[in-house]
SERO-4910 file (N, C-alpha, C, O; in steps of 0.05 Angstrom, whole numbers):
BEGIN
 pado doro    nc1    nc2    nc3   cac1   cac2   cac3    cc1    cc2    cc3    oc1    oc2    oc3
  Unk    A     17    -24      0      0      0      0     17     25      0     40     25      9
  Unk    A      5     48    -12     21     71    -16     18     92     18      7     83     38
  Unk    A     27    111     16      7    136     38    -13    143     28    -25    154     47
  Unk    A    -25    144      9    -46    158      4    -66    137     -6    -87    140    -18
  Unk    A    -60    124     -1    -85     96      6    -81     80    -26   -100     65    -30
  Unk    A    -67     81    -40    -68     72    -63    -55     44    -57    -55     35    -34
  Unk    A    -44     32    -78    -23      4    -70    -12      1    -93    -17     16   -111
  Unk    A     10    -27    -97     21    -27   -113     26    -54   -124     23    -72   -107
  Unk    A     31    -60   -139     38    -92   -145     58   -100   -174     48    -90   -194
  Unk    A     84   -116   -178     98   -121   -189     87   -148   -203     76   -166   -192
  Unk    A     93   -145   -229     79   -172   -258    100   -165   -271    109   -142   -270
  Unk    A    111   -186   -285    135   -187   -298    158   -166   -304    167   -155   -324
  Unk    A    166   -165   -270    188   -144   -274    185   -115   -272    203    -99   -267
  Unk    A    150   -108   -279    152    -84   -272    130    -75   -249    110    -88   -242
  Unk    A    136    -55   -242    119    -36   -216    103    -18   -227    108      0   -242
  Unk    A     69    -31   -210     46     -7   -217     43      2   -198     45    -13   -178
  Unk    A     37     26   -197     22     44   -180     -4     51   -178    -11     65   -196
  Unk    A    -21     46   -162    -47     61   -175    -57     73   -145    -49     64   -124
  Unk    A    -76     95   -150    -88    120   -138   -106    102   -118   -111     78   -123
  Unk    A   -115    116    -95   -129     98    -79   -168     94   -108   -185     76   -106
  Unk    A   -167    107   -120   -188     99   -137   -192     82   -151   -213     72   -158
  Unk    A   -160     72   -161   -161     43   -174   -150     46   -201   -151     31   -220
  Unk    A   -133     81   -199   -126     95   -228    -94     86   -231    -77     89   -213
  Unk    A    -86     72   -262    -60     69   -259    -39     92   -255    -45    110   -270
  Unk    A    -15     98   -239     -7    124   -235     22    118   -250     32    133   -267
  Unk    A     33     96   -240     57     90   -254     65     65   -256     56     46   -243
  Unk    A     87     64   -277     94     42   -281    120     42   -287    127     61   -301
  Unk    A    141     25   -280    173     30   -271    180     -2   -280    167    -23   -283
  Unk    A    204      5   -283    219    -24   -297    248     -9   -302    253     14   -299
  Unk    A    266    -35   -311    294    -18   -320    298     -8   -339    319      5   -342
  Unk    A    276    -11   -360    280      8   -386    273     34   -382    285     49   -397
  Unk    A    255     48   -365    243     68   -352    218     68   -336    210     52   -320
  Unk    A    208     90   -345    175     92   -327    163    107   -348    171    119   -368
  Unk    A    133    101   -335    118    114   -338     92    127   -328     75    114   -318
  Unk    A     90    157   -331     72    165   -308     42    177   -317     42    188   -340
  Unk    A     28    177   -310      0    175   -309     -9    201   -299      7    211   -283
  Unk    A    -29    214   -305    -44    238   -289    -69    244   -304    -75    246   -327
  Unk    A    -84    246   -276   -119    251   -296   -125    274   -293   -113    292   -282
  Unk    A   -150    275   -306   -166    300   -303   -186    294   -285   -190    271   -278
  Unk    A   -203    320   -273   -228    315   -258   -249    291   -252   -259    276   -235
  Unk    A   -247    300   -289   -271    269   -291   -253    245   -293   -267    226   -299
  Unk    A   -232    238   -291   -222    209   -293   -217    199   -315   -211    176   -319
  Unk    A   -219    221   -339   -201    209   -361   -174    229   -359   -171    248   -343
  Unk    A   -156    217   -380   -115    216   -378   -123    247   -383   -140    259   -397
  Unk    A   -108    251   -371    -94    283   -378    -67    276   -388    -62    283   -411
  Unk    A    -51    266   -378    -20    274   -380     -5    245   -376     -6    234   -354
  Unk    A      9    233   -398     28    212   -398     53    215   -402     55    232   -420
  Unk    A     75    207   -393     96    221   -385    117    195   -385    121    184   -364
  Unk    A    129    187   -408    151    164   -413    181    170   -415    192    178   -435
  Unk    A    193    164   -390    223    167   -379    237    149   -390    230    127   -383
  Unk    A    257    148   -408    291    131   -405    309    153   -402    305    177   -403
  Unk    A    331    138   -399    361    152   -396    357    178   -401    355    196   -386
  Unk    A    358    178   -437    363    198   -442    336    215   -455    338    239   -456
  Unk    A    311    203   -466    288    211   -480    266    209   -460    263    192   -443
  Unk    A    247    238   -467    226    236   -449    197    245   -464    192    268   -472
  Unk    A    181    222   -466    156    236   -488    131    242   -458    123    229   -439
  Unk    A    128    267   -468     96    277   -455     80    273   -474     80    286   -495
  Unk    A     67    257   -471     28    260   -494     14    275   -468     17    272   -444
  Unk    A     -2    293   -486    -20    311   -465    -48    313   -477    -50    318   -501
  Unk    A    -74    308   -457   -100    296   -471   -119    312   -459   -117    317   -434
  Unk    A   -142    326   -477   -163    334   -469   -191    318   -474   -201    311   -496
  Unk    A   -200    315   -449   -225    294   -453   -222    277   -460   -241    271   -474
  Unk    A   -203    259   -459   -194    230   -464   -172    237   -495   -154    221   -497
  Unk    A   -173    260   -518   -167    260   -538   -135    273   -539   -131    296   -531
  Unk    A   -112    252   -551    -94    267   -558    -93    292   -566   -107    299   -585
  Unk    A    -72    311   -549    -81    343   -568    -45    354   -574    -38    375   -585
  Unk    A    -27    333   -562      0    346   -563     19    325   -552     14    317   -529
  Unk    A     39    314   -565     60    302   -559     92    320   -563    101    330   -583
  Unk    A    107    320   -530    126    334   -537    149    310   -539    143    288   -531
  Unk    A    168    314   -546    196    292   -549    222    315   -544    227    333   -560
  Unk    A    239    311   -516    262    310   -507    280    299   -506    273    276   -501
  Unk    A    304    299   -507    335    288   -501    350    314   -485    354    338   -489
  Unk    A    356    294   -461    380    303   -443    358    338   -441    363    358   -454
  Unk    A    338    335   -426    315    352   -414    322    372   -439    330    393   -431
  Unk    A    321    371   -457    311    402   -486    292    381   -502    295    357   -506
  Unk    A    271    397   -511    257    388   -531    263    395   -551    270    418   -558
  Unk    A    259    372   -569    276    369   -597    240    369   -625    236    377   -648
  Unk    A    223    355   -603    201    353   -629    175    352   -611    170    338   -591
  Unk    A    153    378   -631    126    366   -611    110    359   -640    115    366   -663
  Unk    A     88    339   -629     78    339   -658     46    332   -645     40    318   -626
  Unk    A     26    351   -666     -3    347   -654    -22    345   -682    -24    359   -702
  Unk    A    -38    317   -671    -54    314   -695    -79    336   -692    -91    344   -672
  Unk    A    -80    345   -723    -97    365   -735   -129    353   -735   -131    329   -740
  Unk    A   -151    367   -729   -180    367   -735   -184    349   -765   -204    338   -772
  Unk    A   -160    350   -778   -166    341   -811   -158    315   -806   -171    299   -820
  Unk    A   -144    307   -793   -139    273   -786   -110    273   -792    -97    253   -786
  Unk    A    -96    301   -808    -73    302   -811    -46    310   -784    -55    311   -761
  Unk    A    -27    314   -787      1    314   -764     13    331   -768     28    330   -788
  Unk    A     13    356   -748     34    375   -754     61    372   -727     56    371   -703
  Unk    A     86    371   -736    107    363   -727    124    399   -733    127    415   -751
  Unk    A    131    396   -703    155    427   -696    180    414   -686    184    406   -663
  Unk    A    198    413   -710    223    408   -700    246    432   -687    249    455   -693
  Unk    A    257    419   -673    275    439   -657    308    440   -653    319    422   -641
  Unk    A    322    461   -663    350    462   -666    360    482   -644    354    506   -644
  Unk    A    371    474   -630    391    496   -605    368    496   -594    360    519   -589
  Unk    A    355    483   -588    322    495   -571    309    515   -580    296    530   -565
  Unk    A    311    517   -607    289    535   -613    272    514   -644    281    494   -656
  Unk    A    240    534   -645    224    524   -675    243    529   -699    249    552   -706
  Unk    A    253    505   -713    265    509   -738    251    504   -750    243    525   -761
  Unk    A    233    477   -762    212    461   -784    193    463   -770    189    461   -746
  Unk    A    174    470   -796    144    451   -787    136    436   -812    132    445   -835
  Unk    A    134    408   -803    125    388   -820     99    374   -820     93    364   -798
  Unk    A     82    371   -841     56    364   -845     61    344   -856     77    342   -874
  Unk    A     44    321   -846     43    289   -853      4    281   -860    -19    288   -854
  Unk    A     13    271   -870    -19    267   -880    -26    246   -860    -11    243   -841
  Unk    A    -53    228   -861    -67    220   -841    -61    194   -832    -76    182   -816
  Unk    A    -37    185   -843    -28    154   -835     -1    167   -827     19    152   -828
  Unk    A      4    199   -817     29    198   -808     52    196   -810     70    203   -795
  Unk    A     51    175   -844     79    176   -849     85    182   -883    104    171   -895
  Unk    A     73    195   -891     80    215   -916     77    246   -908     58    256   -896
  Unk    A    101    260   -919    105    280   -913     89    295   -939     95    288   -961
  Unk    A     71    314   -935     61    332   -940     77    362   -950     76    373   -973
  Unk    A     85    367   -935     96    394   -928    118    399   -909    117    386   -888
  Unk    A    140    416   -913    158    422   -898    173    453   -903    185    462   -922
  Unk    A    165    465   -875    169    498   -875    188    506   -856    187    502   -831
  Unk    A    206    517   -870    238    530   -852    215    556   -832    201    574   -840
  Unk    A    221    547   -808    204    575   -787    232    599   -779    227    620   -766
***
């Protein structure tokens, strides 16, 4: 059991966490973790995947992807958020700042468009 009334339990190697509600909060192993956070009503707000050196945030409104960021060695290098059209816009990043923005069509992996910012 956690302090805050939650508990925990290990299945092949790795460690869950969950909220005294029964919400998964994390999950740990030696490849990394991963962390969990809701909203009000109990759907994901915020997923949050740790290794060494890469760290992806997906961030969700009302259960719906609205923004994934991608880090190395804590600078973000790429965020990318699917469009109302079913299409992917991708902001790549040089010295920590917006260099590209790249448009992928709706399977994500044909490039569309690509604009020096």
């Amino acid at each position: 059991d956690t302090e805050d009334g939650g508990y925990k339990k290990t299945l092949d190697g790795v460690l869950y966490t969950y909220s005294p509600e029964g919400r998964l909060i994390s999950e740990e192993s030696d490849g990394g973790s991963i962390y969990y956070s809701y909203a009000e009503d109990g759907s994901i707000a915020k997923k949050k995947t740790a290794s060494e050196s890469e760290v992806i945030e997906e961030f969700y409104i009302n259960g719906t992807l609205t923004k994934t960021l991608y880090s190395e060695n804590g600078e973000v290098i790429r965020e990318l958020y699917p469009l109302e059209s079913g299409e992917f816009e991708e902001i790549r990043y040089l010295d920590g700042k917006p260099s590209y923005r790249i448009l992928y069509d709706r399977d994500g992996k044909r490039v569309k468009e690509i604009v020096k910012l």
